[in-house]
C-alpha positions in Angstrom: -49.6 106.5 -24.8 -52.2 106.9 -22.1 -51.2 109.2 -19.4 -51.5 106.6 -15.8 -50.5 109.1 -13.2 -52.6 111.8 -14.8 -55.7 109.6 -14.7 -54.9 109.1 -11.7 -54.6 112.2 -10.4 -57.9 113.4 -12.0 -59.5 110.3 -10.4 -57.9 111.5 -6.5 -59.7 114.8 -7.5 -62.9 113.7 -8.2 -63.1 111.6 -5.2 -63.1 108.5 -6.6 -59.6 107.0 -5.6 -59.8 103.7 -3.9 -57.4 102.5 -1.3 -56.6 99.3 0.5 -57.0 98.4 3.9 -54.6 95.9 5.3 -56.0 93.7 8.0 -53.8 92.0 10.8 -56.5 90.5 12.5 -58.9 87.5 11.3 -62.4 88.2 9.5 -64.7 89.4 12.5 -66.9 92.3 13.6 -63.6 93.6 15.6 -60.8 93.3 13.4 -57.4 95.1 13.6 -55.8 97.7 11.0 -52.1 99.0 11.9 -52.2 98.5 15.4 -55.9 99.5 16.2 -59.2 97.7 16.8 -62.1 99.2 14.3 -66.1 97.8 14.7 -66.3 96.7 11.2 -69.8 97.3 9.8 -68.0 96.7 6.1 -67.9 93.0 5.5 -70.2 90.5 3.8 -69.7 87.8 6.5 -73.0 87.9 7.4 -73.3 84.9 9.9 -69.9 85.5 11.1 -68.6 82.5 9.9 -65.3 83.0 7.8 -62.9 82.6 11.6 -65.3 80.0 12.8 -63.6 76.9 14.8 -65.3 73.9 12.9 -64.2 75.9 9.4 -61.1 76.1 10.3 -60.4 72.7 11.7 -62.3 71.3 8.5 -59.8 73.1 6.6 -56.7 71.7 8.3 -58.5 68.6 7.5 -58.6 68.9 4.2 -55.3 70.4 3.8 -54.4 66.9 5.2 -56.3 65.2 3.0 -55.7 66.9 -0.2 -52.8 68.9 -0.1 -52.9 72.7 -0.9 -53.2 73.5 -4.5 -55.5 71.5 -7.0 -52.4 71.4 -9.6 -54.9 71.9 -12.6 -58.3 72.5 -13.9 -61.0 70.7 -13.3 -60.8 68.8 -16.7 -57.6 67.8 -16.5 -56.8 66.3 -13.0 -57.8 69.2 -10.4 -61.5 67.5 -9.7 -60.9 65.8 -6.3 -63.3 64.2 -4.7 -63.5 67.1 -2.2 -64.9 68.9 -5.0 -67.3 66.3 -6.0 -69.1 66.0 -2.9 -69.3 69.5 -2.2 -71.2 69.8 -5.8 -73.8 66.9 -5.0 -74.3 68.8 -1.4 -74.9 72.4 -2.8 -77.6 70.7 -5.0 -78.8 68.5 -2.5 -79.4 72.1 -0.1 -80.8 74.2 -3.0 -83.1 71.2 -4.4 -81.7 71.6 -8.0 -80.2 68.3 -10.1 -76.6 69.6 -10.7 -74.8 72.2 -9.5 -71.2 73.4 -10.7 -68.4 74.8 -8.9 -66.4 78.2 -10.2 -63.7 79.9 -8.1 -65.5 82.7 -8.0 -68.8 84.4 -8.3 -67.4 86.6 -11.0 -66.3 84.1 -13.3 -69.5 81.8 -12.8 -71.7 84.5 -13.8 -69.2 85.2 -16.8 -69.0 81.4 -17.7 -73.0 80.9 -17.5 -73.8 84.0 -19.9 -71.1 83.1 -22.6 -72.0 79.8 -22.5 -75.3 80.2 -23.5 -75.6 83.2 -25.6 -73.5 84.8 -28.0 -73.8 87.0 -31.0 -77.5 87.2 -32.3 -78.8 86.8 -28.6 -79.8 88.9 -25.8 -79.4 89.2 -22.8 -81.7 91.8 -20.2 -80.5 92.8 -16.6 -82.1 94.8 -13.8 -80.0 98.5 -13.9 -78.4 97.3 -10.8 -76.9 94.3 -11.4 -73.7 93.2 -10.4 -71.0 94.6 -12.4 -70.3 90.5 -13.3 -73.4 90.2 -15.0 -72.9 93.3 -17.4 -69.6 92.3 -18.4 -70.5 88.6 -18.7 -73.0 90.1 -21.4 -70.8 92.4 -23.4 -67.9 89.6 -22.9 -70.6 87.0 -24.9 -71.0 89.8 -27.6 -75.0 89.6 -26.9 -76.9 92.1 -26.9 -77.1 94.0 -23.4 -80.5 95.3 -22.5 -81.0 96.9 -19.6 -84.2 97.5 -17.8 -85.3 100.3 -14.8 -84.8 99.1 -11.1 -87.2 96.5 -10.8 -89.5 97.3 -13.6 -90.9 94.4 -14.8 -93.6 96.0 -17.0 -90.4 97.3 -18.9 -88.3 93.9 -18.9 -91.6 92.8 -19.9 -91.8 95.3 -23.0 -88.3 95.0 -24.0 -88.8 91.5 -24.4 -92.0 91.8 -27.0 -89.6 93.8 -28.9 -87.3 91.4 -29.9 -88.2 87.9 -30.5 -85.2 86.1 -32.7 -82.3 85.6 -31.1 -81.3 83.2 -27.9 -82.8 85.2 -24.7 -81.4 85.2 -20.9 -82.7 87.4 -18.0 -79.8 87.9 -15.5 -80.9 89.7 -12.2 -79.2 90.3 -8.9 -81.3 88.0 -6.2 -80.4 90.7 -3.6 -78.6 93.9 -4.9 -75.8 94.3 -3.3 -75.1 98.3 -3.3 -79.2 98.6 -2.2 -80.1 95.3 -0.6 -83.1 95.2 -1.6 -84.4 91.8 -3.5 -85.4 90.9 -6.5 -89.0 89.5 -7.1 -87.8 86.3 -8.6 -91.2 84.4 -8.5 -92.6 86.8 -10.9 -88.9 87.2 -12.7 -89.9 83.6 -13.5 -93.4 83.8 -14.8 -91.8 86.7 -17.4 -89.2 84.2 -18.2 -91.4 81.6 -19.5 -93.4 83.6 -20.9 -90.7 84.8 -23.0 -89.0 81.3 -23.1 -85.9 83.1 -21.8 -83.9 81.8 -19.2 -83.3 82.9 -16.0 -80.3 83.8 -14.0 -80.7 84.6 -10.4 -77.2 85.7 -9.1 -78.0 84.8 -4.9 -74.3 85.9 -4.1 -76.0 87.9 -1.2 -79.2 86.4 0.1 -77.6 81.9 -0.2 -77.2 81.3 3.3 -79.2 84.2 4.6 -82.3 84.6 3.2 -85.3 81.6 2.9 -85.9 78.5 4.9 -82.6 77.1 6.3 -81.0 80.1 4.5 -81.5 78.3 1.0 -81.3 81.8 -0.5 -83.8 84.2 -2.1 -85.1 81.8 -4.6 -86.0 79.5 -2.6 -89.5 79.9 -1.3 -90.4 81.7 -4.6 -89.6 79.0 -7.2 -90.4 75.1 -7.6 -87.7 72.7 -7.9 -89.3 71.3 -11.0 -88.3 74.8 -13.0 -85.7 73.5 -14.5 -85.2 76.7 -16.5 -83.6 78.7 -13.3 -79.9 79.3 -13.0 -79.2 79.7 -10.2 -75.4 81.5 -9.3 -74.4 81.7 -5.4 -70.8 82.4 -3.9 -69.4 80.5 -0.5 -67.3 84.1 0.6 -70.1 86.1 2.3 -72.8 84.3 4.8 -70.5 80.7 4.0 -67.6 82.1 5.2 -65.0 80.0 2.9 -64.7 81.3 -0.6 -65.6 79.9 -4.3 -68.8 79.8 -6.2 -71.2 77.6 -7.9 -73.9 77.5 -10.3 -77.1 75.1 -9.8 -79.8 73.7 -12.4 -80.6 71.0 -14.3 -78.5 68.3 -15.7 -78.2 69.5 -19.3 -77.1 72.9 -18.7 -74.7 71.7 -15.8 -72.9 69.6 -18.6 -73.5 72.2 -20.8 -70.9 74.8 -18.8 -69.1 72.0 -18.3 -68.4 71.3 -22.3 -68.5 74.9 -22.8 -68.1 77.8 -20.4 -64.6 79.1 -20.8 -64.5 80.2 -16.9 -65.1 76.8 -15.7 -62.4 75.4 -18.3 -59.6 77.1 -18.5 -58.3 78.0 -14.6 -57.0 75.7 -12.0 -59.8 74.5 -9.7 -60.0 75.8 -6.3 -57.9 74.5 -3.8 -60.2 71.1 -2.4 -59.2 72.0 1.4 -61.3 74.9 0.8 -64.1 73.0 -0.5 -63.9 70.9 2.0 -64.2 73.1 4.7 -67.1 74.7 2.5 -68.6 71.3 3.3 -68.8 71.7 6.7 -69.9 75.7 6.2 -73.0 74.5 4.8 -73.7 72.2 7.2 -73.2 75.2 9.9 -75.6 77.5 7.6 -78.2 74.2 7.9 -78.0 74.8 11.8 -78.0 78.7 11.4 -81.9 79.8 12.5 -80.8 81.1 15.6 -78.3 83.1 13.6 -80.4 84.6 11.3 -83.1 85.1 13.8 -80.7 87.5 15.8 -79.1 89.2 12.8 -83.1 89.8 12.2 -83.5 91.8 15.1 -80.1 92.9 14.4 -81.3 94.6 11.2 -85.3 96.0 12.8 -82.8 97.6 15.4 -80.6 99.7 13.4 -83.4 100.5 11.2 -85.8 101.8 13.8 -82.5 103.5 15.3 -82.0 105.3 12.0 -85.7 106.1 11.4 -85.7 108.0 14.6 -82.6 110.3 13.3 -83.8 110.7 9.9 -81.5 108.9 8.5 -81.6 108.3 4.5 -81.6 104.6 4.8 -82.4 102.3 1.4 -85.6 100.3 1.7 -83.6 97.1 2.8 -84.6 94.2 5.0 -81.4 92.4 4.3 -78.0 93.0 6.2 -77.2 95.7 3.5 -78.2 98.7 5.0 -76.8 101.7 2.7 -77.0 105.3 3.8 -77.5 107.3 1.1 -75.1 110.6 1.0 -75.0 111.4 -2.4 -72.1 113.2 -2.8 -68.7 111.2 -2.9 -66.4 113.4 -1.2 -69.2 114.0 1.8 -69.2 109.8 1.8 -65.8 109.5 2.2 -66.0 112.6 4.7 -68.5 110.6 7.1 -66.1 107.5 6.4 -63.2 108.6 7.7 -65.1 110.5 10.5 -66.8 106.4 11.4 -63.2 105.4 11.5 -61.7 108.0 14.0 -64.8 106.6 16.0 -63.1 103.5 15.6 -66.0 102.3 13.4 -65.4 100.4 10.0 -68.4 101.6 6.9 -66.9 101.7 3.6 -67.8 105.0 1.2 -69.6 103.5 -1.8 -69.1 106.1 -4.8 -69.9 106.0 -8.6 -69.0 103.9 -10.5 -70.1 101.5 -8.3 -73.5 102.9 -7.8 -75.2 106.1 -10.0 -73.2 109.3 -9.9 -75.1 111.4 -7.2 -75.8 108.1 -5.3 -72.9 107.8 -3.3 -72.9 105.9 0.3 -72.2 104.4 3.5 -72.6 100.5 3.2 -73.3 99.8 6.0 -73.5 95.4 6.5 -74.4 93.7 9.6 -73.2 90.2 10.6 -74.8 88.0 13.2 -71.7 88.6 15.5 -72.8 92.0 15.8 -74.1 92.9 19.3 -77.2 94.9 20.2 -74.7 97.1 21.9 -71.9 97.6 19.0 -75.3 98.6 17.0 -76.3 101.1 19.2 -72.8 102.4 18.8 -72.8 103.1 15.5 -76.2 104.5 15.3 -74.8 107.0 18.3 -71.6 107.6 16.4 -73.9 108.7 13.7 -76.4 110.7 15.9 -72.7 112.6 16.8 -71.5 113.0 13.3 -75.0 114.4 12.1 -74.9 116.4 15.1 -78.9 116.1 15.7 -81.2 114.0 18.6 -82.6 111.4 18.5 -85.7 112.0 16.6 -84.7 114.9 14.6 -83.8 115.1 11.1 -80.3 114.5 10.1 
């Protein structure tokens, strides 16, 4: 019988144990952990909206409305109308025919993949993908190929090398351990090429990134390409929680018919959805957000440049700090948090062994002010000047 508290053990030794922070405070850039208020630079609310007034009110609304709990799945009698109309607004924002609501991003990604491929097919994803998309692909017994960072020549490659067989290219739309993005414009032309489809999973650039924070896909693919799928969740820059899945009609009812994910769970709660309802209208009316968490992002970057800080090419508001070590990334941690300063110490397997970090996330609540505190919290912990190397 495996040995738990053995594993365990080794796991404490090698760094990698993972513990729980309790919150007694609401979502925010100040939130409060057993008595104390933290800067958190560690959450993926990045317009700030999960505690916001009109989200929560639409919420008590709904709750009104539609009671708590759904009661059942969405094929049986848990499809409300709240549901409905969030559906036919998420594809009215993204400009795709359908889209499909999941309760979470997870289990969209793993609904989309074993719907649509299964033993014989393939399926090829960036090196970095989301720990969802692998296991969606070993879960649909397809063939997992993975392809370098980014490498498109290779993806390209890898795909001339196998042509029987179903084909699906999954991809991150911003990585979420790097925050860097994925080019999805060309992702597509290698896609058709191939006749593969395309999954762009926009969990962390919908609502941030493109015009009206559309997500990354926007500007870079016509709503005509009805071979994109796209995946997006409602938890980070929407502030609610859920996910969904947009594209054309036939594959909507496709997952529908058959992806297990979708299927077999009780639908989300439909107050949440309704309050997700007014979310996106809030994201709609963001620009002045996003222009500020902008400036937020050029400001901590320049900051860091001038300590010589290892920062991850990353426009987004995943900034990670690459320490390499684990035990040195949960040193620096800790040392944030007796600063009263919230980064969470990203270690393997979450990211390669040797590539352990500081994820560092900025939300458009942040001040210019709490920025320049963690950056001099930093300069203190690295113990150099300003423009000297860390």
């Amino acid at each position: 019988m495996q040995n738990l508290a053995t594993e365990l053990t080794e796991r404490k030794r090698l760094q990698l144990y993972r513990s729980r922070q309790t919150l007694e405070s609401p979502q925010g850039v100040l939130v409060r952990i057993e008595g104390r208020e933290y800067l958190s630079f560690c959450s993926n609310d990045y317009l700030g909206l999960a505690n916001h007034p009109q989200l929560i009110e639409a919420f008590k609304q709904g709750a009104d409305r539609f009671g708590v709990g759904s009661g059942a799945a969405h094929l049986v009698t848990g499809h409300s109308y709240a549901h409905q109309a969030l559906e036919e607004d998420l594809a009215e924002f993204v400009g795709r025919p359908r889209a499909l609501l999941f309760s979470t991003g997870y289990m969209a990604n793993l609904g989309v993949i074993s719907a649509l491929t299964g033993r014989g097919d393939l399926v090829y994803e960036d090196r970095l993908n989301h720990a969802s998309l692998i296991d969606a692909a070993q879960i649909s017994n397809s063939r997992l190929v993975r392809y370098p960072h980014l490498d498109l020549a290779r993806l390209t490659t890898k795909l001339a090398a196998q042509t029987r067989g179903q084909r699906l290219i999954a991809s991150d739309g911003v990585f979420s351990m790097d925050g860097d993005c994925a080019p999805v414009a060309e992702l597509a032309q290698v896609a058709e090429q191939a006749d593969a489809w395309l999954l762009i999973d926009d969990a962390h650039g919908f609502g941030v990134l493109g015009r009206d924070g559309r997500g990354c896909c926007a500007e870079q693919i016509a709503a005509s390409s009805n071979e994109l799928i796209l995946m997006a969740t409602l938890g980070k820059a929407c502030g609610t929680f859920g996910a969904f899945v947009a594209g054309s009609e036939d594959l909507v009812e496709t997952l529908i018919q058959q992806a297990r994910t979708f299927i077999y769970t009780t639908a989300p709660p439909p107050a949440v959805a309704w309050a997700s309802r007014r979310a996106l209208q809030l994201v709609r009316e963001a620009q002045p957000l996003r222009d500020h968490l902008d400036k937020l992002i050029e400001r901590f970057r320049i900051g860091a440049g001038q300590l010589s800080l290892p920062l991850l090419p990353s426009t987004t508001p995943i900034q990670p700090l690459l320490v390499g070590d684990s035990g040195e990334a949960l040193r620096l941690s800790k040392a944030l948090s007796e600063h009263g300063i919230l980064v969470t110490a990203i270690r393997p397997p979450t990211v390669p062994a040797g590539t352990a970090r500081l994820r560092i996330t900025l939300s458009a609540q942040h001040t210019h002010e709490q920025v320049d505190r963690l950056l001099d919290s930093l300069q203190d912990l690295c113990g150099v000047s300003r423009n000297a190397a860390c």
